[in-house]
C-alpha positions in Angstrom: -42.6 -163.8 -227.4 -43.3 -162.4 -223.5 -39.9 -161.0 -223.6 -40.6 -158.9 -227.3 -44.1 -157.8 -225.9 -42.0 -156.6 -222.9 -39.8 -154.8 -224.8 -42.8 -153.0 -227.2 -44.4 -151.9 -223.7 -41.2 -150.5 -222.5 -39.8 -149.0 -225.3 -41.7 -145.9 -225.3 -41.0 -144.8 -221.6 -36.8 -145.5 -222.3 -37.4 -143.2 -225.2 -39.0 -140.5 -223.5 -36.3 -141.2 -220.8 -33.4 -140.6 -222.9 -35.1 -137.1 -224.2 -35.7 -135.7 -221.0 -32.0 -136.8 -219.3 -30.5 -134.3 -221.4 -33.2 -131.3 -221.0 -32.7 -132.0 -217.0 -29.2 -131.7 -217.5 -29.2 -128.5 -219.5 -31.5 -127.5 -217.3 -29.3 -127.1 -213.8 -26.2 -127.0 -216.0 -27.2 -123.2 -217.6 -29.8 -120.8 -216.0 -32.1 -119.4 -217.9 -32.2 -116.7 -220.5 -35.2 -114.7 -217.5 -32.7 -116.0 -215.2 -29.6 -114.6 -216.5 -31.8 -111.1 -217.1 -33.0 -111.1 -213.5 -29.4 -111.5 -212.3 -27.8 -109.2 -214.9 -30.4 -106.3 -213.0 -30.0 -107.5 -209.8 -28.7 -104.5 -207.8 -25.3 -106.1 -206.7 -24.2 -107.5 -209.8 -24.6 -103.9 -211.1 -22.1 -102.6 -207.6 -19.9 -105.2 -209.2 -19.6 -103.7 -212.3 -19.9 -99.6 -210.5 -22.8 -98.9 -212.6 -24.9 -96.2 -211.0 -28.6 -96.6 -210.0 -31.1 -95.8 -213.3 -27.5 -96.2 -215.3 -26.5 -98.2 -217.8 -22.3 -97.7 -218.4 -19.9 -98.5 -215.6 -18.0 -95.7 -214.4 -14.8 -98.0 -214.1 -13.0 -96.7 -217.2 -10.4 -99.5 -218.0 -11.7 -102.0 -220.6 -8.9 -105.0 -218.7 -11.6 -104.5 -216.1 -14.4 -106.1 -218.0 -14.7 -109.7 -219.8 -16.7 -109.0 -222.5 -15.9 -106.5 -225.4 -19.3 -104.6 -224.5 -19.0 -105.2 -220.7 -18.9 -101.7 -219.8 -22.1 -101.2 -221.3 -24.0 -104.0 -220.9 -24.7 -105.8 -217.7 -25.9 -108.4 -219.1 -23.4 -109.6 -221.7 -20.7 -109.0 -219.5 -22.5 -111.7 -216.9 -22.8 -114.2 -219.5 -18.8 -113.8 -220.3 -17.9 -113.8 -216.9 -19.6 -117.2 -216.1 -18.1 -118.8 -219.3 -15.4 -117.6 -218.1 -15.4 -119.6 -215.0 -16.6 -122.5 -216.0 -13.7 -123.1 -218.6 -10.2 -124.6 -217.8 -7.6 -122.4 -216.7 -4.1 -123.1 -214.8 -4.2 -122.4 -210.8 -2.4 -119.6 -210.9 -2.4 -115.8 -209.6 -3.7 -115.2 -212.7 -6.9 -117.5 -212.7 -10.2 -115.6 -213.4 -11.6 -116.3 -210.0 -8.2 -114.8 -208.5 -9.2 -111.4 -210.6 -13.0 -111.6 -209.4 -13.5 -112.9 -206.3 -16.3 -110.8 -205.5 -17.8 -111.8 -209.0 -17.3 -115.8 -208.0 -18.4 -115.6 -204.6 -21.6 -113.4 -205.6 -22.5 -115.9 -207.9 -21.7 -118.9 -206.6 -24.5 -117.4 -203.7 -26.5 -117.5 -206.4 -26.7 -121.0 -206.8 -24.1 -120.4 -210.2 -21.4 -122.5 -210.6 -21.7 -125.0 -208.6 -19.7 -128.0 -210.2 -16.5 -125.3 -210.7 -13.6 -126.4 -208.2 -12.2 -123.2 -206.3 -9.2 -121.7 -207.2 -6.0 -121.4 -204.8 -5.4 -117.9 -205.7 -3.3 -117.4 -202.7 -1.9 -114.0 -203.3 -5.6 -112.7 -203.2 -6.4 -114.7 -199.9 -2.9 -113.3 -198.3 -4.0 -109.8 -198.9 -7.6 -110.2 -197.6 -6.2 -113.2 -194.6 -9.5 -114.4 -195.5 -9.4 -117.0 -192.6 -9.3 -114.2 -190.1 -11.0 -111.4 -191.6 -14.3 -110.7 -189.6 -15.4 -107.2 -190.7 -15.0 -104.1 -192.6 -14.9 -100.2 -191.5 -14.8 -96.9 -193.3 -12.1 -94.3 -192.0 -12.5 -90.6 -191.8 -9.8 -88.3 -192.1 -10.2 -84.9 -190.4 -9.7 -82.1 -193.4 -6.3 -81.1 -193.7 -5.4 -77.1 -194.6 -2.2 -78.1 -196.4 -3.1 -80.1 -198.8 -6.2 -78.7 -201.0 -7.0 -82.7 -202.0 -7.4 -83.0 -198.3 -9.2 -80.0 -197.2 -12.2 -81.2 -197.1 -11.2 -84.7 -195.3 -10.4 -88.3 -196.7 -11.9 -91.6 -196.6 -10.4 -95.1 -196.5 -11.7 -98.6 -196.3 -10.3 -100.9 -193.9 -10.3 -105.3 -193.8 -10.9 -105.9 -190.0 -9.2 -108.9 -189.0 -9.3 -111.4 -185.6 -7.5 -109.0 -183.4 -4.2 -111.9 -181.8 -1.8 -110.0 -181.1 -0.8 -106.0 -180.3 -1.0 -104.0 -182.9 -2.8 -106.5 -185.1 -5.1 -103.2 -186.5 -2.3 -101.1 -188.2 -1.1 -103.9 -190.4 -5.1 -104.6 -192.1 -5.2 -104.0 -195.5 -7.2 -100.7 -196.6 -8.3 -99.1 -199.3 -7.2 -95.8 -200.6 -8.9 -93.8 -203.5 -6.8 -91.0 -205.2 -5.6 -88.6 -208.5 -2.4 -89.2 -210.0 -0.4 -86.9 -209.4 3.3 -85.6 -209.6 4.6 -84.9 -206.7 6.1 -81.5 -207.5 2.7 -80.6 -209.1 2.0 -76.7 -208.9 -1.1 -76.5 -206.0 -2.8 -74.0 -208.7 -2.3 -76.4 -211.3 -3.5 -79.2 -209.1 -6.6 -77.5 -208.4 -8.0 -76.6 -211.7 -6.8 -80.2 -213.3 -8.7 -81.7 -210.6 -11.9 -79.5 -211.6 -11.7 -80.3 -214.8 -11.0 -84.1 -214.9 -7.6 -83.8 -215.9 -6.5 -87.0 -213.8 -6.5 -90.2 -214.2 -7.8 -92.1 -210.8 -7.2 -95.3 -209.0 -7.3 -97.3 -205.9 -4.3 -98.6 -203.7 -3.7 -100.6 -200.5 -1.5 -101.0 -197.8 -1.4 -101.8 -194.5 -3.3 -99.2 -191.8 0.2 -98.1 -190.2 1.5 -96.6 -193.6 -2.5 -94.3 -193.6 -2.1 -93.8 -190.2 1.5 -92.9 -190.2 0.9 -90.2 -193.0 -2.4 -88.9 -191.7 -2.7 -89.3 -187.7 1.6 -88.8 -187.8 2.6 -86.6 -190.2 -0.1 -84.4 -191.4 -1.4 -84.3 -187.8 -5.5 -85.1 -188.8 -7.7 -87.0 -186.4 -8.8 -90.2 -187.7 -12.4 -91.9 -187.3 -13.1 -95.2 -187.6 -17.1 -96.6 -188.5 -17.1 -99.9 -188.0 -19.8 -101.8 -190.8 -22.7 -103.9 -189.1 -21.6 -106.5 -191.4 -21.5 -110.5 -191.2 -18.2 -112.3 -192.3 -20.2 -112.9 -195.5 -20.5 -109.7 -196.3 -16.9 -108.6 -195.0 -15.7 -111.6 -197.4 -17.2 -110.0 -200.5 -16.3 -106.0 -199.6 -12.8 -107.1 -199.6 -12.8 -109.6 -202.4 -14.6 -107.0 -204.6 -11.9 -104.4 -202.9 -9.3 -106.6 -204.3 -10.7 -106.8 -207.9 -10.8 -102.4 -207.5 -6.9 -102.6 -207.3 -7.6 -102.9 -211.2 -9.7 -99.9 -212.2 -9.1 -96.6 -213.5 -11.4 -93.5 -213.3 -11.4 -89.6 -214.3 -11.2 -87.5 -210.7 -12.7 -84.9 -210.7 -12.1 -82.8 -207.3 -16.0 -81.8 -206.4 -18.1 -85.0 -207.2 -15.8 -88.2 -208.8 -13.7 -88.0 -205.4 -12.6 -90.0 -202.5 -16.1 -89.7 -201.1 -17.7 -90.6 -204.3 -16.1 -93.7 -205.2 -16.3 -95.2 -201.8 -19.4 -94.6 -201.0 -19.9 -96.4 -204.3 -18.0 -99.5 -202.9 -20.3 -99.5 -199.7 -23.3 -99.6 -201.6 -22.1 -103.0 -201.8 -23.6 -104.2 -199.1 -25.8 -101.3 -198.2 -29.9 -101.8 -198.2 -29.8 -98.9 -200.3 -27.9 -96.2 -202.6 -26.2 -93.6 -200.9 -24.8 -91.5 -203.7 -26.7 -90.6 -206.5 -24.8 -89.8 -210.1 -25.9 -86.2 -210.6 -24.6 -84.4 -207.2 -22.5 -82.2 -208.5 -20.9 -81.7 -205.0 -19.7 -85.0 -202.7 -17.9 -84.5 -199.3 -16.2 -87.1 -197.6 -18.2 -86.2 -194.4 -21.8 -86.1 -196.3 -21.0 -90.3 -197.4 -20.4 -90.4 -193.6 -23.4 -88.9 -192.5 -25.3 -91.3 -194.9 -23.8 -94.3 -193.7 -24.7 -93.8 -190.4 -28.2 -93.4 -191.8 -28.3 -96.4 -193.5 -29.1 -100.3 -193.1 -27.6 -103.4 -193.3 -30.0 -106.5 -194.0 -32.2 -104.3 -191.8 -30.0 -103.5 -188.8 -27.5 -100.1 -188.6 -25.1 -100.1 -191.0 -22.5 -98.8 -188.3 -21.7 -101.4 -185.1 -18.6 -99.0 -183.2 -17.6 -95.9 -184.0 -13.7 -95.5 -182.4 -11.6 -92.0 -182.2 -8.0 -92.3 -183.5 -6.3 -89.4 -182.2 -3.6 -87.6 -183.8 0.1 -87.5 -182.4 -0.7 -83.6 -181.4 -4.2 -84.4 -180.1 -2.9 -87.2 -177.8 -0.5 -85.0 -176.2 -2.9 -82.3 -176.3 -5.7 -84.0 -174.8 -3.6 -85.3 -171.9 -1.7 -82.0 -170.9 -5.0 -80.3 -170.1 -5.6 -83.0 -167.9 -2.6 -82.3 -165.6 -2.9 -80.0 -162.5 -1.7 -76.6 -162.6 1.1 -77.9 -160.8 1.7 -80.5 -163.1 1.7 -78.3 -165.8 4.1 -76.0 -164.0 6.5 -79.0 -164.1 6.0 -79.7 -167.6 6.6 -76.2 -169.0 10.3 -75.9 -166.9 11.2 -79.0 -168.2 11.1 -78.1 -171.2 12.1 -74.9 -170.9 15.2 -76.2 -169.3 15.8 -78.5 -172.3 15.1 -81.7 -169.9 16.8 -80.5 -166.7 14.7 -81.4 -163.9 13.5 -78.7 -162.0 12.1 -78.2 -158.2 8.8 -78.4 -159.4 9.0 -81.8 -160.8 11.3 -83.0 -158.1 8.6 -81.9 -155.4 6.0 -83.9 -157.4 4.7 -87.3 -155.9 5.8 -90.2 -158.4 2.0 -90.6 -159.8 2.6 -87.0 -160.4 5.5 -87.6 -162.0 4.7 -90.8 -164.3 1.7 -88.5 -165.2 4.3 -85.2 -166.6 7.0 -87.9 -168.5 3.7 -89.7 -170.3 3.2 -86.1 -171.5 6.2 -85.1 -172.5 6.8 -88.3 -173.9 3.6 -87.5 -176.4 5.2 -83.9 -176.3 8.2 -85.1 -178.0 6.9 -87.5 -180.0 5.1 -85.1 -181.8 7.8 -82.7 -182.0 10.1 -85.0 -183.8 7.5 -86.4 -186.2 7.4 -82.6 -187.8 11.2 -82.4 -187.3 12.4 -86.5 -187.8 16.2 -85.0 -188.7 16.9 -82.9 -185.3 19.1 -85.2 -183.0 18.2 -82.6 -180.2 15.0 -83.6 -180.2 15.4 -87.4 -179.9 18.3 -86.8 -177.4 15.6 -84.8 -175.1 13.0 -87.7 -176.0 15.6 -90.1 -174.3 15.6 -88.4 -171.3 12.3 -88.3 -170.4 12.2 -92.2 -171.1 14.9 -92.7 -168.4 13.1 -90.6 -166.7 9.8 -92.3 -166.3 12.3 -95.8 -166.2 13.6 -94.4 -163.0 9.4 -94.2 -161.4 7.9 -97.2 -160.5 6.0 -99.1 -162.9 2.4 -99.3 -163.9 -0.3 -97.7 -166.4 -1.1 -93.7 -165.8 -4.9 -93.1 -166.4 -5.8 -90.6 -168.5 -9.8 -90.1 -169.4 -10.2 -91.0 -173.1 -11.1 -88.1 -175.5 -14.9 -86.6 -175.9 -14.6 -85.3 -178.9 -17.8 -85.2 -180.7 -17.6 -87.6 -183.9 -17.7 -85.9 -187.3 -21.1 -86.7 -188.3 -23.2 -85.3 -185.9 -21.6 -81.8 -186.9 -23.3 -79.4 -189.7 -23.7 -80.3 -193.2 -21.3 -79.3 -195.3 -23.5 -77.1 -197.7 -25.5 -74.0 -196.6 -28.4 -71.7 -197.4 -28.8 -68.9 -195.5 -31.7 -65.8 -195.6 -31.3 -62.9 -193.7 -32.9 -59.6 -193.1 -30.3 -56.6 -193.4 -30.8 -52.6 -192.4 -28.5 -50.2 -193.9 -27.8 -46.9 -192.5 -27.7 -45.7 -196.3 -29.8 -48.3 -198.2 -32.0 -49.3 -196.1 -33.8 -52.4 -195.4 -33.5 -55.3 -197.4 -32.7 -58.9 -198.2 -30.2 -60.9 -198.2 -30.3 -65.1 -199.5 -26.5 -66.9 -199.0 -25.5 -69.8 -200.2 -22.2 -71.5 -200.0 -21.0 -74.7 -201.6 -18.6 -75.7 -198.6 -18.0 -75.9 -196.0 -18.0 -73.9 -193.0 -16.8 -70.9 -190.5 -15.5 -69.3 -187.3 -18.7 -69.6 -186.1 -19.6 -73.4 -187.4 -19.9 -76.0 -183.9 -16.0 -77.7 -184.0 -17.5 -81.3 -184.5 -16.3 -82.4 -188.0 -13.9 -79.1 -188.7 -10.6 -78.1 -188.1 -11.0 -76.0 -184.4 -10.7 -72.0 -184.5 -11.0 -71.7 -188.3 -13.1 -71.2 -191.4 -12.9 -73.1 -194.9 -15.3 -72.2 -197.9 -15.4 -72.4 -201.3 -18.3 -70.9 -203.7 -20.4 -68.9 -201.2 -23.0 -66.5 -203.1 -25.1 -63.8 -202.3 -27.5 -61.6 -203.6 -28.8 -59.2 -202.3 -32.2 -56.8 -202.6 -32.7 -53.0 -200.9 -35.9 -51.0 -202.2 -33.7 -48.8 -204.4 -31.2 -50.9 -205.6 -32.0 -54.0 -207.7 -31.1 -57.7 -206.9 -27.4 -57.8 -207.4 -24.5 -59.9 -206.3 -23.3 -58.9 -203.0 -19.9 -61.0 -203.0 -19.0 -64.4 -204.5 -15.8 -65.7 -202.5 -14.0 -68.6 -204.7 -12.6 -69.6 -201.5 -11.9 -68.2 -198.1 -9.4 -70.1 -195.3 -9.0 -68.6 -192.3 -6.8 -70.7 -189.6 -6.0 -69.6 -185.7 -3.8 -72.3 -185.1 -3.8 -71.7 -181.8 -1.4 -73.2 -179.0 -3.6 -73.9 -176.4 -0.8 -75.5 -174.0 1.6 -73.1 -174.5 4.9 -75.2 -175.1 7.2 -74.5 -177.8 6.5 -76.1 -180.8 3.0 -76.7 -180.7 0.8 -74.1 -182.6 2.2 -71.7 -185.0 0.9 -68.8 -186.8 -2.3 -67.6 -187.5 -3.2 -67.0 -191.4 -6.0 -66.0 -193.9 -6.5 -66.5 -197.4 -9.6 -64.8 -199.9 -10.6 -64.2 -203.1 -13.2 -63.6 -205.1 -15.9 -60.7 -206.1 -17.6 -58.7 -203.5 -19.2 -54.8 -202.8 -19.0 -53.2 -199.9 -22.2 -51.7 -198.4 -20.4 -50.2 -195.6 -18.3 -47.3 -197.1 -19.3 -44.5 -199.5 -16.8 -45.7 -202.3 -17.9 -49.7 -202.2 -20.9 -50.7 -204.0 -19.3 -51.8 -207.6 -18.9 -55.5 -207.8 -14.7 -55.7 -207.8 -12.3 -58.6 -207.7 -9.9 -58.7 -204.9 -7.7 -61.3 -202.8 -6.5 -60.7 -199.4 -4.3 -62.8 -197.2 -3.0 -62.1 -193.5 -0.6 -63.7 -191.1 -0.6 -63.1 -187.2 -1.0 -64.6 -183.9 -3.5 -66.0 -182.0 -4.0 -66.9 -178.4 -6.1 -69.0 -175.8 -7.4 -67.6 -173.2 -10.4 -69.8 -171.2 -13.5 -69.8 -173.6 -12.2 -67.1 -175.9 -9.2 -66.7 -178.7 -8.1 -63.7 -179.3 -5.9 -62.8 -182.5 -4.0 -60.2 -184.0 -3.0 -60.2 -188.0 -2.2 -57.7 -190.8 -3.9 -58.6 -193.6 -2.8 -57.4 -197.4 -5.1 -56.9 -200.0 -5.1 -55.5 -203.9 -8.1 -55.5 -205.3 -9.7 -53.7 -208.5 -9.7 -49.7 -208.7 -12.3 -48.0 -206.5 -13.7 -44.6 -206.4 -11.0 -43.3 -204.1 -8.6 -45.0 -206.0 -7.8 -47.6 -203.9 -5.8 -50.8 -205.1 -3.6 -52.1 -202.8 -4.9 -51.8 -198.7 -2.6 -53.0 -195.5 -5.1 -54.1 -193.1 -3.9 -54.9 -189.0 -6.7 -55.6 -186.8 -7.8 -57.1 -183.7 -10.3 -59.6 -182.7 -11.6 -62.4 -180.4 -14.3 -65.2 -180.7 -16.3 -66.6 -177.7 -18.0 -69.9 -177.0 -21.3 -69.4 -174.5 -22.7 -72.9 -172.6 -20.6 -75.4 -174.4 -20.8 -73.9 -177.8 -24.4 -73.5 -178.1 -23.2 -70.2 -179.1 -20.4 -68.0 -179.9 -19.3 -64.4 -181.1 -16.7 -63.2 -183.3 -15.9 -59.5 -182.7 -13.4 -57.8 -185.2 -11.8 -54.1 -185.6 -9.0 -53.2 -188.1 -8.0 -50.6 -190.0 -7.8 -50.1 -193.4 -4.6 -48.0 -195.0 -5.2 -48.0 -198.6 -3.1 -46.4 -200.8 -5.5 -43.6 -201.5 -7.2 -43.2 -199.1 -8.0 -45.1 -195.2 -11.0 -46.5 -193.2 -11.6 -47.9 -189.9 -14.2 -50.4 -189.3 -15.8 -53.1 -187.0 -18.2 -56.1 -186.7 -20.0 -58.5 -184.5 -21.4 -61.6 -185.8 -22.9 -64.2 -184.0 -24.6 -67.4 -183.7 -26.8 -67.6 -181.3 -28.1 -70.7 -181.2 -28.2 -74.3 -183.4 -29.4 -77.7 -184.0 -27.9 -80.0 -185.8 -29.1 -79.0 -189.5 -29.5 -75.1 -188.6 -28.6 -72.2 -186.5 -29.8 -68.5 -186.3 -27.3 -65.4 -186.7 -27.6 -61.8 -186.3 -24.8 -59.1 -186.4 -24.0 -56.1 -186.9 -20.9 -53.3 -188.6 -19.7 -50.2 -189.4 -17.5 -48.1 -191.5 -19.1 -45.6 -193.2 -22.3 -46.7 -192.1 -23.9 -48.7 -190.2 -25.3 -52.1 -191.1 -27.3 -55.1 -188.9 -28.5 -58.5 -190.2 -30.5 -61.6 -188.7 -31.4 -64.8 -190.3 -31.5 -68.6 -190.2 -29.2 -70.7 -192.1 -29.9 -74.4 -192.9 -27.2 -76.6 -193.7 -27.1 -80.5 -195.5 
């Protein structure tokens, strides 16, 4: 009887015991439907899935990329999928979900998701990232590169830093490279307006740092800049695991704004405080997603820890012939000049002196052969400068480390510029510039190619009293390249060149003011001569009928540029003349920059042909 009145009181509490085990289950089992919302908006589930800020579609383009049918469009549906995914049974192999998303499983295990779901081996993915050693991340700029227009503008590249145990441990991290593809016989002209119009299909690859470095620093001769990320091993972790999972997306490039810069930028976002690259620039430089990094946070702190200068085969033996004495330099040039005979000079030379000349010419031929890897001569002269240093005693040869100026604190790639103008015919009057990219001979050297001029799209218009507002010139693009050969051994440097086109008038001659199409290109030499360069080219140019009659022009001229108190300044000073085939002109100009900060700088100059013309004004770059 005690034991059935025990049973009447208990029996209500087992019941409502038994309902709530299951609810409590449930409960930590699956999150909630707010849960799930809050984590489908959470800022890096939507880096996961590349959908930009106030966006709602991924830009990834590949539907293999996303779980659900609607993943591409819906955040949230594709975050449900993904977890069932992972919580259901699947072989351990390379082809386990949580071996295709990392990032995604890491990310939301952090989330305090999938707790009870055992880890995966997926040893092909931790191989690539050598997970137990990877400690951070860094972005990699490539200087711009005049041979290639996908490079002209520079490239960027994503790098896995790993514990450093042994030499040379750097070049074999894994990085991450972002480009079209492309056939490599593809016409440049062809290459150029498919890439404007999004007629490529895009993708990422890796491989280790030598094969970037070998291409880049190597081969194509382009300074490389490394920004180490402020980032914990955390945060390294999920950059490279989400990295890993890019290896299986496709994209439309598009050369101005759905670049290299773009889509990296994109990744770092990642683990950025905030968005750096907004959807609707219509223009994105590699340099400008630099710029921003270095602007940005980390959980509070600078997004950049180091920033380290990876000089170029030609730098490095660039950088450390202008260290040597003149007498060291002396040495230098007869040895090569008697193909690797040693002369007096070198011979009189104490042995410091002489470790100091072989390190150079070591670089010297180094970078000879890597433009020329199938002459034997080279090589054969390479060897005898190594014996030659084997025969010295041994030991390190100091050599200062570069200065150059890293690539961000240079000017903005974009530029507005107003300027007051008097015309000997016109008038005074107005003149507003504005020019997509990127720079010119006058532009500071930090970030650009040194001793020449790249732009594309640069406008102007232009007002005098008696004229309306019409376009003065609208240059599709203009390259202009010194390449000068400032040590003065054979093989280094080559020839000077120009390239323009587009739409301009001519206020200075009598025959000029109708809006005509031309392109002109030049070749020539230039030389280095203490602060200045001096050049002479003969340009060629056909351009529409004029009032003289003019359509086809040869062009020599002269000219020199100057750099005042460490490039705080600098002049550009030009005379040519102009044999047309109806007629001929002779002309000059001055144009200079006077002085700068680091988003402006002030010019005034002045010309003549006809008549006379002088300008001032601020331009203001971003």
């Amino acid at each position: 009887m005690r034991f059935t009145a025990f049973l009447l009181s208990v029996l209500p509490i087992l019941i409502l015991s038994s309902a709530l085990i299951p609810i409590t289950a449930e409960a930590s089992a699956s999150p909630s439907a707010a849960r799930l919302q809050v984590l489908a908006e959470h800022p890096d589930w939507q880096n996961l899935l590349h959908i930009p800020k106030n966006g709602n579609t991924s830009e990834i383009e590949n539907q293999s990329f996303f779980v659900a049918d609607n993943g591409r469009t819906n955040a949230h549906a594709e975050l449900i999928a993904t977890l069932a995914l992972f919580a259901s049974d699947h072989p351990d192999t390379a082809d386990h979900p949580q071996c295709r998303y990392p990032a995604r499983f890491f990310w939301l295990q952090n989330q305090g998701l999938l707790e009870n779901v055992a880890a995966a081996s997926c040893s092909d993915f931790k191989d690539w990232a050598e997970v137990t050693r990877l400690e951070s991340s860094s972005l990699i700029f490539a200087d711009g590169f005049l041979g290639n227009p996908a490079s002209f503008y520079g490239h960027l590249l994503l790098k896995n830093n790993t514990h450093a145990d042994n030499f040379g441990a750097d070049l074999l991290n894994n990085s991450l490279n972002f480009g079209a593809s492309v056939a490599d016989d593809e016409n440049p002209v062809v290459y150029i307006l498919k890439g404007l119009f999004g007629g490529y299909q895009a993708t990422y690859s890796a491989s280790h740092f030598y094969r970037y470095n070998l291409n880049y620093s190597e081969a194509e001769l382009r300074d490389l800049w490394e920004y180490e990320l402020n980032v914990t091993a955390e945060q390294a972790y999920l950059l490279a695991a989400h990295n890993w999972e890019l290896l299986n997306t496709a994209y439309t490039y598009y050369f101005t704004h759905r670049n290299c810069a773009y889509h990296l930028g994109r990744t770092l976002e990642l683990v950025l405080d905030e968005p750096i690259m907004s959807r609707n620039e219509p223009f994105v430089f590699p340099i400008a997603v630099v710029d921003r990094l270095v602007d940005s946070t980390i959980t509070g702190e600078p997004a950049v820890k180091g920033i380290r200068h990876i000089e170029s085969r030609q730098s490095r033996f660039r950088h450390k012939f202008l260290q040597l004495t003149e007498l060291e330099r002396s040495a230098a040039e007869e040895w090569v000049d008697s193909l690797g005979l040693e002369q007096s000079t070198y011979l009189n030379l104490t042995d410091a002196s002489k470790a100091r000349v072989v390190t150079v010419l070591i670089d010297y031929y180094e970078f000879l052969i890597s433009q020329n890897r199938a002459d034997e001569s080279l090589k054969q002269l390479k060897n005898q400068v190594l014996l030659a240093r084997m025969r010295l005693p041994a030991g390190a040869v100091a050599f200062s480390p570069s200065a150059a100026t890293p690539p961000h604190e240079g000017m903005g790639g974009s530029m507005l510029r107003p300027h007051m103008i008097h015309n000997s015919e016109f008038g005074a009057g107005f003149d507003f510039t504005y020019r997509i990219a990127y720079y010119d001979m006058l532009t500071p050297d930090a970030g650009k190619a040194p001793n020449s001029a790249l732009s594309m799209g640069e406008l102007s218009l232009r007002w005098h009293e008696h004229r309306d507002i019409e376009v003065a010139k609208l240059w599709a693009v203009n390259i202009e390249s010194m390449n000068i050969n400032p040590t003065g051994l054979s093989g280094d440097g080559g020839r000077a060149w120009m390239l323009r086109g587009g739409w301009e008038r001519n206020y200075l001659a009598d025959a000029g003011q109708d809006l005509r199409f031309f392109v002109r290109g030049g070749l020539g030499k230039a030389w280095h001569v203490g602060s200045a360069r001096l050049y002479a080219m003969v340009d060629a140019q056909i351009n529409e009928r004029d009032e003289r009659g003019n359509e086809f022009a040869l062009m020599p001229k002269l000219g020199f540029t100057y750099a005042f108190a460490g490039d705080q300044s600098k002049v550009r000073c030009e005379t040519q003349f102009q044999q047309g085939n109806a007629s001929n002109q002779w002309g000059f100009r001055c144009d200079a920059r006077v002085s700068h900060g680091d988003d402006w700088d002030i010019r005034l100059g002045v010309a003549r042909e006809d008549y006379t013309e002088g300008y001032m004004g601020i331009s203001l770059y971003w």
